[in-house]
C-alpha positions in Angstrom: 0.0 0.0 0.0 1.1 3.3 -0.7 1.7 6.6 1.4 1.2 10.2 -0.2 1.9 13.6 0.5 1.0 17.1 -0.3 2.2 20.1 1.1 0.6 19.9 4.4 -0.6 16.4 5.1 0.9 13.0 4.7 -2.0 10.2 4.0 -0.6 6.8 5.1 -2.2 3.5 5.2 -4.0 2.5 8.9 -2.7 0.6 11.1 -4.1 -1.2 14.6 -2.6 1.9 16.6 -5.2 4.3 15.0 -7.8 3.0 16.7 -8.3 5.8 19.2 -8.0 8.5 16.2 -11.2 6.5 15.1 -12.9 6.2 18.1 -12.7 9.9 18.1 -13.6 10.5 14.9 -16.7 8.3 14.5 -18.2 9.3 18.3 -18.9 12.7 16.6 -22.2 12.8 15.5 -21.8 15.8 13.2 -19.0 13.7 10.9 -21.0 10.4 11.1 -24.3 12.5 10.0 -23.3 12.0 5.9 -21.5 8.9 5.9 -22.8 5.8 8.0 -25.9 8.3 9.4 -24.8 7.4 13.7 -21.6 7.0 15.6 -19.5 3.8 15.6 -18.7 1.5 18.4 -15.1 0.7 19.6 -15.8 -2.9 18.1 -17.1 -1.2 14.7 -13.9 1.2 14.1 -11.9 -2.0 15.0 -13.8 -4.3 11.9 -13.1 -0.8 9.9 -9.3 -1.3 10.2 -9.4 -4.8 9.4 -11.0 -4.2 6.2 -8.8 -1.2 5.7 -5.6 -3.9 5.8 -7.9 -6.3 3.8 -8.5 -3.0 1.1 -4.9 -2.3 1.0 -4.0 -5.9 -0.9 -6.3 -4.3 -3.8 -4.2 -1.2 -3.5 -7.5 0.7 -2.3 -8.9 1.2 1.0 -8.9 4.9 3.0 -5.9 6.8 4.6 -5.0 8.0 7.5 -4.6 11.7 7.0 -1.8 13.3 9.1 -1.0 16.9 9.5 2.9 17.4 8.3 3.7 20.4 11.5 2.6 18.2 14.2 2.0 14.9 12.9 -1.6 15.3 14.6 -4.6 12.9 12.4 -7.2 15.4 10.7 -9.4 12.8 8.9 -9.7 9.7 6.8 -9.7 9.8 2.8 -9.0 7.3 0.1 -10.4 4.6 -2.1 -13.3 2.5 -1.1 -15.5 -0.1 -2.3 -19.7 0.6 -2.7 -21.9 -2.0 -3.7 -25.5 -1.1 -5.7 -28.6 -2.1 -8.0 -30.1 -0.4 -10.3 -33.8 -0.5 -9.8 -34.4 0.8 -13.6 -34.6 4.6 -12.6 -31.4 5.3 -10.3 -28.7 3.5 -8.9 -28.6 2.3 -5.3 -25.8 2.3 -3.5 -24.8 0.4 0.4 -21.0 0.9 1.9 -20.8 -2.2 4.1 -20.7 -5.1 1.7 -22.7 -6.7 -0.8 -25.0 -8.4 1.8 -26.0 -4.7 3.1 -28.2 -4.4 -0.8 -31.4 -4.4 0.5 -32.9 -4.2 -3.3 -33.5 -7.2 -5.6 -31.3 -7.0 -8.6 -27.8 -8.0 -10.4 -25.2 -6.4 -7.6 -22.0 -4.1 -9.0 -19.1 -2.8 -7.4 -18.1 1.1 -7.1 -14.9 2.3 -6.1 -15.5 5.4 -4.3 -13.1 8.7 -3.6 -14.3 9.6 -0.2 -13.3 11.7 2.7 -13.9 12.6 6.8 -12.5 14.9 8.9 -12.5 15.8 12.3 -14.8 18.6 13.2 -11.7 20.7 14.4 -10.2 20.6 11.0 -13.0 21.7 9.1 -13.1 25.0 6.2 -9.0 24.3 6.1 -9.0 23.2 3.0 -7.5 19.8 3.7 -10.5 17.4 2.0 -9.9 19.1 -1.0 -6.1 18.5 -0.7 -6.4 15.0 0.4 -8.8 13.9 -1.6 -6.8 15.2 -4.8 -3.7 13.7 -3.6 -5.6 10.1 -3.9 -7.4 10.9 -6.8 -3.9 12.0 -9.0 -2.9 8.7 -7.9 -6.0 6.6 -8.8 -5.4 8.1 -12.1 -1.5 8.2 -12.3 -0.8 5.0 -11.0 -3.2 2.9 -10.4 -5.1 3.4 -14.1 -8.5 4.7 -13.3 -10.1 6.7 -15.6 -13.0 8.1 -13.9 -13.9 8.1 -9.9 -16.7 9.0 -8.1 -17.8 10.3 -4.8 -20.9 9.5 -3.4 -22.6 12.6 -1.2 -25.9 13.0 0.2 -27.4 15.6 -1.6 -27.3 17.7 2.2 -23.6 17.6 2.5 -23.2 20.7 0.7 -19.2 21.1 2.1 -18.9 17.5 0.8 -20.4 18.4 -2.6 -18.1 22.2 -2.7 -15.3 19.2 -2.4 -15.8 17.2 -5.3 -16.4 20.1 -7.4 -13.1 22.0 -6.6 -11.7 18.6 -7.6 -12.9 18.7 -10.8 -16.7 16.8 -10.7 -18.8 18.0 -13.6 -21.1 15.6 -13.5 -23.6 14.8 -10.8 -26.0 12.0 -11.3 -29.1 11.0 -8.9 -29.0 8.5 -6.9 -29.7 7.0 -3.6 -26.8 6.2 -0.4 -28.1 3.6 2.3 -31.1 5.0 1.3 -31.0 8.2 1.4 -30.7 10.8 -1.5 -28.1 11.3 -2.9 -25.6 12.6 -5.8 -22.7 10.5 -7.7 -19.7 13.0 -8.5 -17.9 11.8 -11.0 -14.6 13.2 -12.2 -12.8 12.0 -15.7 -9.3 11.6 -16.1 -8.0 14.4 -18.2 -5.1 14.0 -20.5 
């Protein structure tokens, strides 16, 4: 797995010593609100890292972000997988495995460019930074052409991030079901 930087944050693969950054980070109901919807259990953030290390052997999974001046952990961004239907009008999509799709239909796989930070290191700029640090390397490296991010059409901060990053097209859909908007982003030459 693979460690990047940028001019201010170094994003590095988790490990089973992050696991108080992650309590932290998921008992805040304000950052859970647009991503699983409620706060995570010690037990929970510890089956997160172990699919992290299980995402990493597919040179995906999300990053540790780290601030460079004091080494302090801001957030979370990286590569993950999504699993959806399409129900013949929009796609649905479910973040904790194919057995989480709770619509009949032929299942796919979505690999996601996501991000979460810690409340205290909101408006800094970092998500967009992270997330475009990943993204130049899904593209660079690891041959994507396109990537999405899924947002729930409330997430307006999330949203301002994708669209900073180059999103110019936003397609309907629906996130553990809620409403919601596929970013997607194209590999330019």
């Amino acid at each position: 797995m693979y460690t990047l930087e940028t001019e201010r944050l170094i994003l590095r693969p988790f490990d089973k010593d992050d696991i108080a950054f992650l309590d932290y980070l998921h008992s805040d109901a304000e950052v859970t609100r647009y991503t699983s919807g409620r706060t995570r259990s010690h037990a929970e953030n510890v089956a997160y890292i172990i699919t992290m290390l299980d995402l990493y052997t597919r040179d995906i999974g999300h990053l540790l972000v780290l601030r460079k001046s004091d080494n302090m952990p801001v957030g979370r961004c990286g590569l993950f997988t999504f699993y959806g239907i399409n129900d013949g009008e929009r796609d649905w999509y479910y973040f904790t495995g194919p057995q989480s799709v709770r619509k009949p239909g032929e299942i796919f796989e979505l690999i996601e460019l996501g991000y979460s930070f810690a409340r205290d290191y909101w408006g800094q700029g970092y998500a967009t930074e992270a997330a475009t640090v990943v993204r130049d390397y899904a593209f660079e490296h690891l041959g994507y052409e396109s990537l999405s991010s899924l947002v729930i059409k409330e997430n307006t901060a999330s949203i301002r991030v994708a669209q900073k990053m180059g999103a110019d097209k936003a397609i309907n859909c629906m996130l553990n079901e809620r409403p919601a908007l596929n970013l997607i982003q194209k590999k330019t030459s």
